[in-house]
N, C-alpha and C positions, 0 to 999 in steps of 0.2 A: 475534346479539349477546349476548354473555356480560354478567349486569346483573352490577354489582359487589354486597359484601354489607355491608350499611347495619343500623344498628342501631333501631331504633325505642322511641321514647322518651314515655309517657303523660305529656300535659300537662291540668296539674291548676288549670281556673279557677276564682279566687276571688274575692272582693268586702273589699277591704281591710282585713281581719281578717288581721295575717300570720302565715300557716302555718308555725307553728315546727317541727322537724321532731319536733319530740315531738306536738305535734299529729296531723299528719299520720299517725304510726304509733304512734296511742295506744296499743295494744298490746306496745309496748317492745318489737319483733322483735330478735332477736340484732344483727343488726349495721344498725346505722346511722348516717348520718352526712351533714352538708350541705357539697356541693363547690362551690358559686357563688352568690351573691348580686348582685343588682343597683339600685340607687335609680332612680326616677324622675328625669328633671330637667324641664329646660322643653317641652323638643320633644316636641311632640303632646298639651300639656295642653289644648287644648281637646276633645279626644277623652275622655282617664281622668281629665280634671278632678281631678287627685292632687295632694297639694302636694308642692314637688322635696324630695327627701330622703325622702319612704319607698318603702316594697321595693316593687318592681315583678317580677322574677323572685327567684326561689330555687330551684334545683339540688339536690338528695340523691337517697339513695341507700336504700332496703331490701332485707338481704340482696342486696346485690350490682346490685341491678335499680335504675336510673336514673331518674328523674321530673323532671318541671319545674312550679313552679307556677306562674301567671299573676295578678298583680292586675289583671284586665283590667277589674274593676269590676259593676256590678248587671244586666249584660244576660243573662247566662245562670247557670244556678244548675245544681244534679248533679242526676241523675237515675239512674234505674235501666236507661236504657240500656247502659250502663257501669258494670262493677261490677269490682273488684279478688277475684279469687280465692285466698283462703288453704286451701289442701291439708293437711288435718292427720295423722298418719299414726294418733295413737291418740286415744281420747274424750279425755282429761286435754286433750290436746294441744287438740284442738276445744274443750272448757269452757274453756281458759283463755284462747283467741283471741276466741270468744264471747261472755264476760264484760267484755272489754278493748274492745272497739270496740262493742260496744252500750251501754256506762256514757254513759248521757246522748242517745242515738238513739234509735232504733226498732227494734224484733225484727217478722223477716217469715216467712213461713213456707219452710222448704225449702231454712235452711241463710242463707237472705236478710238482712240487716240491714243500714240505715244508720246511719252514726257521728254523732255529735251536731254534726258540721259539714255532713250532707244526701251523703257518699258514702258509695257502695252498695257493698259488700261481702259475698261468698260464703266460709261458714264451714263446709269439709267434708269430709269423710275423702275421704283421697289418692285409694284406690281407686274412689271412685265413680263418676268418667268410664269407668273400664273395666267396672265393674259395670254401665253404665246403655247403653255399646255390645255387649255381649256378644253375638259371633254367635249365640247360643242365644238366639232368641226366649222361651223360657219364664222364663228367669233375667231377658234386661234385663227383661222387664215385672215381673217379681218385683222388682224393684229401683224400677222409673217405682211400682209399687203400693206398696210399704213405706216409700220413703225420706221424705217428707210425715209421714208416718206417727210414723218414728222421730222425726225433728226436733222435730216436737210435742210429743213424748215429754218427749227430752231437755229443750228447754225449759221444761216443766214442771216438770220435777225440779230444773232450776236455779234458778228463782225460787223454791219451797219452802226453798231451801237459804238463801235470801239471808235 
């Protein structure tokens, strides 16, 4: 059986704080934009206990890539299971993604950091997935030993700067 091809779509829960899309991609990514909105009403408020009329889903879009967010309310919170990957191709590029989604979160080590709404986000040159598979055992561990390393680095140098 030939499966058909489905798209997949990270749904983003939240706790009644609604995720404006400027939130969401505090970073000001090139292109963005919200495609659906939807209110609460009665049905199932005994469950999200919400009053009818506010948001319950919101739809957008980063760089092209589709999300949903959920008011589903205070059962589950982000974690570092899941974390959103930004690929940056030059340091400018990483400093300036770095600086945007950590104002008001948490800096982690190794590229790591949560935004000041508690999701986990990886901030890190393009190449380092291929750097860190490299058939050449002696390079990826060159890369598993250095990249910690650098990050800390960088980091460092960022908050001097601030």
């Amino acid at each position: 059986m030939k499966l058909p091809a489905v798209s997949i779509t990270p749904c983003l829960w939240f706790d009644t704080r609604r995720p404006r899309r400027r939130q969401i991609s505090t970073a000001r990514f090139s292109r963005t934009r919200r495609s659906a909105r939807s209110a609460v009403t009665q049905a199932g408020r005994e469950v999200h206990r919400k009053p009818p009329g506010s948001v319950m889903v919101v739809e957008f879009e980063i760089n092209g890539r589709a999300f949903t967010a959920l008011n589903g309310g205070p059962n589950f919170k982000f974690n570092e299971a899941i974390s959103l990957q930004v690929r940056c191709e030059t340091q400018t590029e990483v400093d300036y993604f770095w600086g945007k989604l950590s104002q008001g979160g948490q800096e982690g080590p190794c590229g790591w950091l949560k935004d000041r709404y508690g999701l986990s986000w990886q901030v890190v040159p393009a190449a380092i997935p291929q750097m860190m598979t490299d058939p050449d055992p002696t390079k990826s561990e060159a890369c598993h030993e250095r990249f910690p390393e650098n990050e800390e680095a960088r980091h460092r140098r960022n908050r001097a700067r601030l």
